[in-house]
C-alpha positions in Angstrom: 96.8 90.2 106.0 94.2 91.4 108.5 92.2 93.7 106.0 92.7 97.3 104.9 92.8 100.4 107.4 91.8 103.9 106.2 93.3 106.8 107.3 94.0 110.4 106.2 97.0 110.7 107.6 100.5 108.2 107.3 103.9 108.2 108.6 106.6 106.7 107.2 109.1 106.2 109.6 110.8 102.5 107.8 114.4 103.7 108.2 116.0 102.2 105.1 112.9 100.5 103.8 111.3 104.3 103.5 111.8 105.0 99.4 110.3 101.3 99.1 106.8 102.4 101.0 106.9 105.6 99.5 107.3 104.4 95.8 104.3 102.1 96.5 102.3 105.5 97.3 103.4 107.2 93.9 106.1 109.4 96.6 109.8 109.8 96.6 112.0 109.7 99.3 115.5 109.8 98.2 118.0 107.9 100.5 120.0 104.8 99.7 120.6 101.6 102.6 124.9 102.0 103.4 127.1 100.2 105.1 128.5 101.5 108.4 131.5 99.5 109.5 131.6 99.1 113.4 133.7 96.6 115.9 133.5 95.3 119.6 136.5 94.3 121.4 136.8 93.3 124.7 136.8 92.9 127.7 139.2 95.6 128.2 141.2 95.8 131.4 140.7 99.3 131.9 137.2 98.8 131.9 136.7 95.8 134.5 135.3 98.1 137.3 132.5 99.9 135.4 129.3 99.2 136.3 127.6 101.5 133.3 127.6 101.1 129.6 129.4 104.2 129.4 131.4 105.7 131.7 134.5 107.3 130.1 134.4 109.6 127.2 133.4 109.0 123.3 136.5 109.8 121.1 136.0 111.4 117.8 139.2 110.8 115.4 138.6 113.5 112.8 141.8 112.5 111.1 140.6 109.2 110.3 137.0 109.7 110.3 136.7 106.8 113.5 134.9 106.9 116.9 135.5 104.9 119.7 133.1 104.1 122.3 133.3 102.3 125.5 130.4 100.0 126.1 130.9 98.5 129.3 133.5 96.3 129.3 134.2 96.3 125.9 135.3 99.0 123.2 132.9 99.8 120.2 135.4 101.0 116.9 133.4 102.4 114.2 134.5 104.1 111.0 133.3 106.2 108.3 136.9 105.4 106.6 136.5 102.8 104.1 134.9 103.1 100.5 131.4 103.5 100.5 129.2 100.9 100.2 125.8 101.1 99.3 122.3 98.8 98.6 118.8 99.4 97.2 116.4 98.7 100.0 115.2 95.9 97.7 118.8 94.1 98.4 117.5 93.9 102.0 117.0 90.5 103.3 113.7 89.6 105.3 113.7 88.9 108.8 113.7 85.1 107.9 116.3 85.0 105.4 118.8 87.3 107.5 121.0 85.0 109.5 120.9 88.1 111.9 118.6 90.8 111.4 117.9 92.7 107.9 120.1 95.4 108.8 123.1 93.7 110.0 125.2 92.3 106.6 128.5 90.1 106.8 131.6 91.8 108.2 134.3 92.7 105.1 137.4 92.6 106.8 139.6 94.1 103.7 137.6 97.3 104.2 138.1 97.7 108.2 142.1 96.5 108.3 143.2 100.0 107.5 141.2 101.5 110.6 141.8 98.5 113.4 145.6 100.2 112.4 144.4 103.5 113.4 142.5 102.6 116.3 146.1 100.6 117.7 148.0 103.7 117.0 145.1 105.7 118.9 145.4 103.4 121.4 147.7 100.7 121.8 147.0 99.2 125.5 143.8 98.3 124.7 143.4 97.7 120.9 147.4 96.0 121.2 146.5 93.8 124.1 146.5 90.4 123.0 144.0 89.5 125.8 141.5 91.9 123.7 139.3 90.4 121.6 136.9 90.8 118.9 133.6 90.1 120.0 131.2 91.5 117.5 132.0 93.2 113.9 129.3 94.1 111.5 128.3 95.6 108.4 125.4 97.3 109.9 123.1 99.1 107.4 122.2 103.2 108.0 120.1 105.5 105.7 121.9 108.0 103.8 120.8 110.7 101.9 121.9 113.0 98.8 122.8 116.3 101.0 123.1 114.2 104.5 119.7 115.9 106.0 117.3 114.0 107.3 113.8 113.8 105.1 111.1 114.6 107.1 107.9 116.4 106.6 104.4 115.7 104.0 105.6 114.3 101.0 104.9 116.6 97.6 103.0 114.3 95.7 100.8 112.1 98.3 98.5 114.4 100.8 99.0 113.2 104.2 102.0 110.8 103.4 105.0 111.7 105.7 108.4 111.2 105.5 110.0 110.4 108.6 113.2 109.2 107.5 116.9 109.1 107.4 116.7 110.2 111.4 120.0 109.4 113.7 119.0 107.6 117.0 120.3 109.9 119.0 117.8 113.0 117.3 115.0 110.5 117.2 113.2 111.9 120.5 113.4 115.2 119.0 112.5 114.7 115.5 109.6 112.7 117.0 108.0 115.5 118.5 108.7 118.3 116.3 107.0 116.3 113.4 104.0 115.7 115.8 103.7 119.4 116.4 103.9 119.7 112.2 101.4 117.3 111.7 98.7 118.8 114.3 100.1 122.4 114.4 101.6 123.2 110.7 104.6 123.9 111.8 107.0 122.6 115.2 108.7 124.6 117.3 112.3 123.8 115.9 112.5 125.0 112.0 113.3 122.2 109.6 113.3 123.9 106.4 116.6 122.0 105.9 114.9 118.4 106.3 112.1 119.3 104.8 111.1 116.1 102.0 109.7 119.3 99.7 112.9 121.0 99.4 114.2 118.0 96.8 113.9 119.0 92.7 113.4 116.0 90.5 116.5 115.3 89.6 117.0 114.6 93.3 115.3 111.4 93.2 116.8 109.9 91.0 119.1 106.4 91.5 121.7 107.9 89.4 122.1 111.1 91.8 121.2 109.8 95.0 124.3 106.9 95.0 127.0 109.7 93.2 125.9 112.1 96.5 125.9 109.5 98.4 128.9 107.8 97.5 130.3 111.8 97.7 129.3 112.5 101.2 129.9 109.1 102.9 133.3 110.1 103.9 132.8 113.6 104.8 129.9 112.3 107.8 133.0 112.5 110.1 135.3 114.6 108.4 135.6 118.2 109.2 134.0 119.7 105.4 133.9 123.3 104.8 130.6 125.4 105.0 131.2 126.7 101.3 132.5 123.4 99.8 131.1 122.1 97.0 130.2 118.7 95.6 131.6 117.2 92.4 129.2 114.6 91.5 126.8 115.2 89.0 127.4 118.9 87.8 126.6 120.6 84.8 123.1 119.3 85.0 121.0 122.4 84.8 122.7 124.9 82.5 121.6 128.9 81.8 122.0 129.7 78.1 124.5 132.1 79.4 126.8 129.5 80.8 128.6 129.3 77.5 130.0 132.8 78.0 130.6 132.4 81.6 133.0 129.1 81.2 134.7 131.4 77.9 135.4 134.2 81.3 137.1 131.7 83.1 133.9 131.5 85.9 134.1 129.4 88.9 130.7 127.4 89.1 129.1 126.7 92.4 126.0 124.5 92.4 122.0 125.8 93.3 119.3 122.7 92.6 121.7 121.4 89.5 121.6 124.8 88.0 126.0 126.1 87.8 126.4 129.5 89.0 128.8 132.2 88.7 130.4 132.2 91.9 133.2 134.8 90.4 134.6 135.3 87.0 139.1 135.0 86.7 138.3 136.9 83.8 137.8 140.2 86.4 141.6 139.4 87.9 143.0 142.7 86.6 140.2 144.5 88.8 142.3 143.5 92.1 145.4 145.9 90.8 142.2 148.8 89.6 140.8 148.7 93.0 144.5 147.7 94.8 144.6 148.2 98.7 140.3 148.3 98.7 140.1 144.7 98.0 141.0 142.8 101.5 143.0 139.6 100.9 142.9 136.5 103.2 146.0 134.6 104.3 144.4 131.8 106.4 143.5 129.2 104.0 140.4 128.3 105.7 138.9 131.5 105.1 140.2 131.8 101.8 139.1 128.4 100.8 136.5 128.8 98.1 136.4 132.4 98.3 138.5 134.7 96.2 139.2 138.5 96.6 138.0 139.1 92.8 134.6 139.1 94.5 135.3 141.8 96.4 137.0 143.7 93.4 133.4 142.7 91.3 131.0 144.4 93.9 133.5 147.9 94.1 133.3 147.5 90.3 129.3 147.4 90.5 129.5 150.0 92.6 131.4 152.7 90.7 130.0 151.4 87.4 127.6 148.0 86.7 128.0 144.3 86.6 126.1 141.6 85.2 124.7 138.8 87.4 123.2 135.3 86.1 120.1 134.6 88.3 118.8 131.7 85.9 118.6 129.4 89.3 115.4 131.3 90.0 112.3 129.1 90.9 109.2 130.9 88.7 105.8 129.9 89.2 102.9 131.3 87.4 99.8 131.7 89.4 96.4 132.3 87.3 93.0 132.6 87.5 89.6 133.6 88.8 91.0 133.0 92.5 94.6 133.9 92.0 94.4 137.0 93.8 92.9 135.1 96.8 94.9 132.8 96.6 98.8 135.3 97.0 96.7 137.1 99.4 96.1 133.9 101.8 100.0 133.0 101.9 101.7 136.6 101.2 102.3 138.9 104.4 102.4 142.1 102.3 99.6 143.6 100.4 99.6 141.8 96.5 96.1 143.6 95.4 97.9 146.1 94.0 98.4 147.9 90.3 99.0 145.5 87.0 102.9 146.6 86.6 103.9 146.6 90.0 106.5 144.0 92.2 105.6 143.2 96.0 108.4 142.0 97.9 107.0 139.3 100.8 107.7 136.9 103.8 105.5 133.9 103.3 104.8 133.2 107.3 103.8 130.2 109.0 101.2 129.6 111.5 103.1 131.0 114.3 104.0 134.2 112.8 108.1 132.5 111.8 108.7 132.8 108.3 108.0 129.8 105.6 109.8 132.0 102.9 110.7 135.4 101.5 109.8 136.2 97.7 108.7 139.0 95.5 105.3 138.4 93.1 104.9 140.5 90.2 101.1 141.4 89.0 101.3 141.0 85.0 97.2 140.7 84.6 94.1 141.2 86.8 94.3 137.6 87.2 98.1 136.5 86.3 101.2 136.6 88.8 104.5 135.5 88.8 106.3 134.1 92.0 109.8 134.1 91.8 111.9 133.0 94.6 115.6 131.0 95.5 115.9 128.0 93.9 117.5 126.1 96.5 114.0 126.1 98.6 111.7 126.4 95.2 110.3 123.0 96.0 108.9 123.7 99.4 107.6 127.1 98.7 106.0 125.3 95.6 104.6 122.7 98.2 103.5 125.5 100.1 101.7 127.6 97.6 99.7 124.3 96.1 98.7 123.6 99.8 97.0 126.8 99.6 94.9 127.5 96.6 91.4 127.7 96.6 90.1 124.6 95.0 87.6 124.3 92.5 84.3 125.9 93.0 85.5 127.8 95.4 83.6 130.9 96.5 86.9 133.1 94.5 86.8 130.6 91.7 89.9 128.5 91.0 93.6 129.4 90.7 96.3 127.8 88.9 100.0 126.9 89.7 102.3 126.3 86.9 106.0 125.3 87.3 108.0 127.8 84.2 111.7 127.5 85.5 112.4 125.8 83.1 111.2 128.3 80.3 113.0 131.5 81.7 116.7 132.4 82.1 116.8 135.7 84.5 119.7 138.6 83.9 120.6 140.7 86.4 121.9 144.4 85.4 122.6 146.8 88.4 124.9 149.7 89.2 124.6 153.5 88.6 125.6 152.9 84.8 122.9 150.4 84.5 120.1 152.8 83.2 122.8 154.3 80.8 123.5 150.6 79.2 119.5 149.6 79.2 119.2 152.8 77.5 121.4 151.9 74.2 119.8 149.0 73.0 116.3 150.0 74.1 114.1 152.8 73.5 111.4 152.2 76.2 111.1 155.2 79.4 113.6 153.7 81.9 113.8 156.8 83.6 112.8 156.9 87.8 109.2 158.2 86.4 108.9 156.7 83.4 109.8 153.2 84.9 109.9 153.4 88.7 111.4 151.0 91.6 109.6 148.0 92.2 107.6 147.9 88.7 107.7 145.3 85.9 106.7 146.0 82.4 107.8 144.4 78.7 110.6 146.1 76.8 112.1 146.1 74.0 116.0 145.1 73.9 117.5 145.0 70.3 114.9 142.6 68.7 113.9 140.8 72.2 110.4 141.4 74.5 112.2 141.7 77.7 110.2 141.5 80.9 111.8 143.8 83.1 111.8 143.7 86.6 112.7 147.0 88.6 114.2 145.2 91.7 117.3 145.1 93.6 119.2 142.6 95.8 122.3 144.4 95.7 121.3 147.6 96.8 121.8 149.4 93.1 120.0 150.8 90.2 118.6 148.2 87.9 116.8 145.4 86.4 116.3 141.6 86.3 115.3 141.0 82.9 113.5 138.1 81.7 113.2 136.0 78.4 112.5 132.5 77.1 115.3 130.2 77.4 116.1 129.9 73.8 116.9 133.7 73.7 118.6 134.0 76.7 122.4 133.7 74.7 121.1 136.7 72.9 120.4 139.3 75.8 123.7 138.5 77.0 125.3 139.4 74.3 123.4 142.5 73.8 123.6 143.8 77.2 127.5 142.5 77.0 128.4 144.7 73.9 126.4 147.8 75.2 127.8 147.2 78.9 131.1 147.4 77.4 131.4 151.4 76.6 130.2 151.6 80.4 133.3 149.6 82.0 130.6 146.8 83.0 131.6 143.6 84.2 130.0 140.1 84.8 129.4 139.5 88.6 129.0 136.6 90.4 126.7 135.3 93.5 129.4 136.1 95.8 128.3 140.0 95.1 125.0 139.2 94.4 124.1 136.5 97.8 126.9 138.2 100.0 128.6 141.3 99.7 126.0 143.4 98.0 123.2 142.0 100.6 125.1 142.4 103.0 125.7 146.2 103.1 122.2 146.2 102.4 121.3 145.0 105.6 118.8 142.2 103.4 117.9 139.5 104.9 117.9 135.8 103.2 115.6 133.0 103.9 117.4 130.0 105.2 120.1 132.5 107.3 118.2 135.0 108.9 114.7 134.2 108.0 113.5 131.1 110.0 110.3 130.0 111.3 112.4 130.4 115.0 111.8 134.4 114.3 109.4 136.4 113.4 108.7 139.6 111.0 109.0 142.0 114.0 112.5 140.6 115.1 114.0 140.9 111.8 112.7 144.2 111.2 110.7 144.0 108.6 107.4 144.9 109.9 105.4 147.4 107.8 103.7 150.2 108.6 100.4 148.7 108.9 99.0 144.9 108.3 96.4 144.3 105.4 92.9 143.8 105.9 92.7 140.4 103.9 93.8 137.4 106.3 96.8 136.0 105.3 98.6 132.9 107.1 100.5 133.8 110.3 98.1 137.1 110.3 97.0 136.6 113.9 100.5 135.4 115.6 101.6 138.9 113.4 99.5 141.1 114.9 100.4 139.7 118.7 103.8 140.1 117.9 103.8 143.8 117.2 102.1 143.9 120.4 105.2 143.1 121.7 108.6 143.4 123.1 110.8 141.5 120.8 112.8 139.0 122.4 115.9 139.5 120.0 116.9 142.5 117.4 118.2 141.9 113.9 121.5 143.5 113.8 124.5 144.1 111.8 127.9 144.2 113.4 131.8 145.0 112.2 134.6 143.3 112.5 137.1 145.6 114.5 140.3 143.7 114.9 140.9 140.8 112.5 144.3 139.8 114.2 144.6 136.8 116.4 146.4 134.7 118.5 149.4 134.2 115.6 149.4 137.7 114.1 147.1 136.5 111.0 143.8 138.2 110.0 140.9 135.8 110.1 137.6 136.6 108.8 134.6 134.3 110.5 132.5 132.3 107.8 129.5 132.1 110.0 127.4 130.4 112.6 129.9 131.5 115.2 128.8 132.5 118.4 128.4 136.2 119.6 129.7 137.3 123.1 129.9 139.4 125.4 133.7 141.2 125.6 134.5 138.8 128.2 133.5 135.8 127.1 129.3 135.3 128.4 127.3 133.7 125.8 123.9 136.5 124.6 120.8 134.5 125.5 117.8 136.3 124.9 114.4 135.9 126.9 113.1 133.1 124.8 116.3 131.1 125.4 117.7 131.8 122.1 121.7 131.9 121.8 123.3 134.8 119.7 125.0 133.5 116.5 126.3 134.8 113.5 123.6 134.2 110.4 125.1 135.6 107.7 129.1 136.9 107.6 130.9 138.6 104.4 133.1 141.7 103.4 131.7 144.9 102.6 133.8 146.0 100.0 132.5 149.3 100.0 132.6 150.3 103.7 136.2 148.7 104.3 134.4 146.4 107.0 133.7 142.7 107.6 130.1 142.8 108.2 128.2 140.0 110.5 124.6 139.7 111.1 123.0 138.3 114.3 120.2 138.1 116.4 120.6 140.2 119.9 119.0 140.4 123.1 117.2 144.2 122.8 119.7 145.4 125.7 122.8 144.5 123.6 120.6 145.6 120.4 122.1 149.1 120.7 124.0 150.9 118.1 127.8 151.1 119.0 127.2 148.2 121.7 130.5 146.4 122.1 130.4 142.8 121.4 132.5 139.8 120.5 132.7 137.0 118.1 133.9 133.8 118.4 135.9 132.1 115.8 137.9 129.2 115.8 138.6 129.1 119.9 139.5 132.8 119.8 137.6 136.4 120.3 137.2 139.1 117.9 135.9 142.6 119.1 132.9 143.6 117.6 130.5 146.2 117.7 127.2 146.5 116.4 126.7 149.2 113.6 122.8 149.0 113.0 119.8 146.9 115.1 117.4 146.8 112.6 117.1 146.7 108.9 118.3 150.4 108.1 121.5 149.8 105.8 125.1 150.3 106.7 125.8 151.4 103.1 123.3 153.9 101.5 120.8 154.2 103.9 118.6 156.4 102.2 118.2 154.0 99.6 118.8 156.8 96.6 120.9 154.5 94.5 118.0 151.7 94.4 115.7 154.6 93.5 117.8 156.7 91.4 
């Protein structure tokens, strides 16, 4: 009403009212307004002395998914209990037609009876005195989104329109700043890769998705959900053309972006008798719970012979042009003017030298590349890249991004017998000389142009290979039949994303790789930095002029048995100690925790990767983990990025 205002730069920071703005900008932030049921009784006896609004402790009933909250003479009972309940911000009232503000709906008493019955049992002298009242009970109105995150960050399609949504009051402060720092520094000091607004796919914005997930994950905010579990809305959206063969060997699907991947195949049940006593069962069901020991049996399998992965849930984007070259150079930490034919694993880092991303780029032309990288953070590091190309008439000329995941399945073949079943239904060189590590080149397979990709996250001899969707059903059953004579079996990403990488001592974006660390604490400096800038070049180059303030390390698992006498296995994010108990803090104020935990089926070991203070960075330094209130001994096997298994590296190379 008071005229237009230009600006390059806007926040959206409307709460529930957030998609609405952003959909007038051509954006998409994908949250949906719920209901969050909440009561005040009082006044409460107990509380007739205090003079603060909170003086006594917050309870947090994770049986019944309830708080309660003393607010000065009264008692706040909220609950994340009842049946979800959810609006379109357009259902919102205005501040004039909401009898008391747009956020605050009627009270639905039906819902709420069920927990008033768990707050009396909780407690009775205050909720059971008659003399206690209900003062105040809403339907107040919270922002919810399709993975719980927050959604912050420059939206993908606007320049300069940020999210800054779907933000708890009590991380608001902190959210606040570290999106300043984004907005004037590219990047804050706390990594939010996992609130990032880039990191959603399309299908992610959509009504239909956003209220299933929503609906989904209401009732979990306060429950106690397990880091592996998986959601059961909307599956079997994005489907490799191998999935038909998968479901036919009894796989157990776990979701990436919408694509269903192998997590393990039933079909390989015999293999726990094969490899018997190798193949470490759990009894706790928490850390058996969506796990299986057939993984472990599929990685000893790939070791002594080959398995077949599906790694369709890539993100591929092909970058061409005049200024394509420049344009990998800019964002890519590793040198990418190299021959046609070859594959450059890289960190993508941010300003500060922490890492945006990890990925591998293969040349195919002078002027043609192919990114591929994990499509769970596709979207961002496609943000990313399209931030960074030249633009037209540039002094490099232009460069072009285009999305192909969609055109492209990707099969993984590794293992020592993986040469010998390429080698049957092709008759291309795929010896070491004729078709060395880290090279790509077209093949034949049976009738099929196979790119081939001479790569391995696994730690084995092999290839992804590449076709066009529609063929995809085809080179599985090809490779299948030949992989047959060779004792091959299908794998899934519990080998490929855990066990196998794990032994490996690789690193994964997202665990380990974090804007929080840089290149030199992780261990994967080079030899020497390229001459061509690149982001994060001159942060880089301090850093190797420096101490490191923690070590990458890999640690094992040296007593399994607690308290009870059962063998628990940590998951993750635990905390490393010292043997009696001190918290590891290194000198930027940096607690030691578990990033990535698994077996190592080959070594006999329960491997565990965290970030250590340089004096506990020692090899054969004695350590512990916590897990679940109780300490396991540890001690660190590597600091650094040498592997635990094969650390020569002669099977990749073979």
């Amino acid at each position: 009403s008071e005229g237009d205002i230009e600006t390059g730069v806007v926040a959206i920071a409307c709460g529930v009212w957030s998609p609405k703005l952003a959909r007038m900008a051509g954006a998409c932030i994908p949250l949906t307004p719920a209901v969050h049921q909440m009561i005040d009784i009082g006044p409460v006896p107990r509380f007739e002395r205090a003079t603060r609004s909170i003086e006594f402790p917050i309870v947090r009933d994770m049986d019944t998914n309830m708080y309660e909250r003393q607010d000065g003479t009264s008692l706040e009972i909220g609950s994340y209990a009842h049946r979800p309940i959810l609006y379109e911000p357009e259902d919102l009232p205005s501040v004039e037609e909401a009898p008391l503000s747009p956020t605050e709906f009627p009270f639905t008493q039906e819902d709420f009876a069920p927990q008033l019955e768990h707050a009396l049992e909780l407690m009775p002298e205050i909720v059971g005195d008659e003399s206690v009242g209900i003062k105040y009970a809403i339907n107040g109105i919270l922002s919810l989104t399709p993975d719980g995150m927050p959604i912050v960050g420059e939206t993908p399609e606007v320049e300069g329109l940020w999210s800054a949504a779907a933000i708890w009051v009590k991380e608001g402060p902190g959210f606040g700043k570290a999106i300043a720092e984004w907005m004037v520094y590219g990047e804050s000091e706390i990594d939010l890769h996992s609130s990032d607004v880039a990191r959603f796919h399309e299908h992610h914005g959509t009504s239909v998705h956003i209220k299933a997930r929503t609906a989904e994950g209401f009732n979990k905010m306060y429950g106690i959900v397990h880091p592996a579990e998986q959601w059961a809305s909307n599956r079997d959206l994005r489907l490799s053309p191998f999935h038909a063969r998968e479901r036919e060997l009894g796989a157990v699907f776990f979701e990436a972006a919408g694509w269903e991947r192998p997590q393990w195949y039933e079909s390989n049940a015999p293999l726990l008798d094969e490899f018997a006593d190798r193949v470490v069962r759990r009894e706790a069901e928490w850390d058996a719970r969506w796990w299986s020991p057939i993984i472990n049996a599929e990685h000893l399998a790939m070791r002594e012979r080959a398995a077949i992965f599906d790694l369709t849930a890539f993100s591929i984007f092909d970058v061409t042009g005049p200024g394509a070259l420049d344009a990998l150079q800019h964002v890519s930490q590793r040198q990418v003017d190299v021959p046609v034919g070859r594959v450059v694993y890289t960190p993508w880092l941010s300003p500060g030298g922490g890492f945006k991303s990890d990925l591998t780029i293969m040349r195919l032309a002078d002027d043609e590349f192919r990114v591929v990288t994990g499509g769970a953070h596709g979207m961002a590091d496609r943000k990313w890249l399209r931030d960074h190309l030249p633009q037209d008439g540039s002094a490099h000329g232009s460069a072009h991004l285009v999305d192909v995941t969609s055109e492209w399945c990707t099969l993984g073949l590794w293992g020592p017998r993986a040469r010998d079943i390429l080698a049957t239904v092709s008759r291309d060189d795929l010896s070491g000389e004729g078709f060395p590590f880290a090279t790509c080149r077209t093949i034949d397979v049976e009738l099929l142009q196979v790119l081939a990709s001479r790569i391995s996250y696994v730690g084995d001899l092999g290839w992804e290979l590449y076709v066009p969707m529609e063929q995809g059903a085809r080179l599985w059953d090809v490779v299948w039949e030949a992989g047959r004579a060779h004792g091959a079996v299908p794998a899934g990403i519990g080998v490929y994303g855990t066990t196998g990488r794990l032994e490996k001592c690789y690193r994964a974006y997202g665990t380990e790789l974090e804007s929080e660390y840089t290149v030199v604490e992780a261990g994967m400096a080079p030899p020497r930095v390229k001459d061509a800038d690149f982001v994060g070049k001159a942060a880089h180059l301090r850093h190797r002029d420096e101490e490191p303030a923690a070590i990458l390390s890999t640690l094992t698992v040296d007593d399994h048995t607690s308290s009870t006498g059962v063998a628990r296995y940590p998951l993750g994010r635990e905390p490393i100690l010292t043997r009696t108990g001190e918290p590891l803090t290194d000198s930027k104020g940096r607690r030691s925790y578990v990033t990535s935990a698994g077996a190592g089926p080959s070594l006999g070991k329960h491997l565990l990767m965290a970030y250590l203070p340089p004096e506990h960075a020692v090899a054969g330094a004695e350590l512990a983990v916590e897990y679940l209130g109780e300490r396991y001994p540890v001690t660190v096997a590597v600091a650094g990025a040498t592997p635990v298994f094969d650390p020569e590296n002669a099977r990749i190379r073979a």
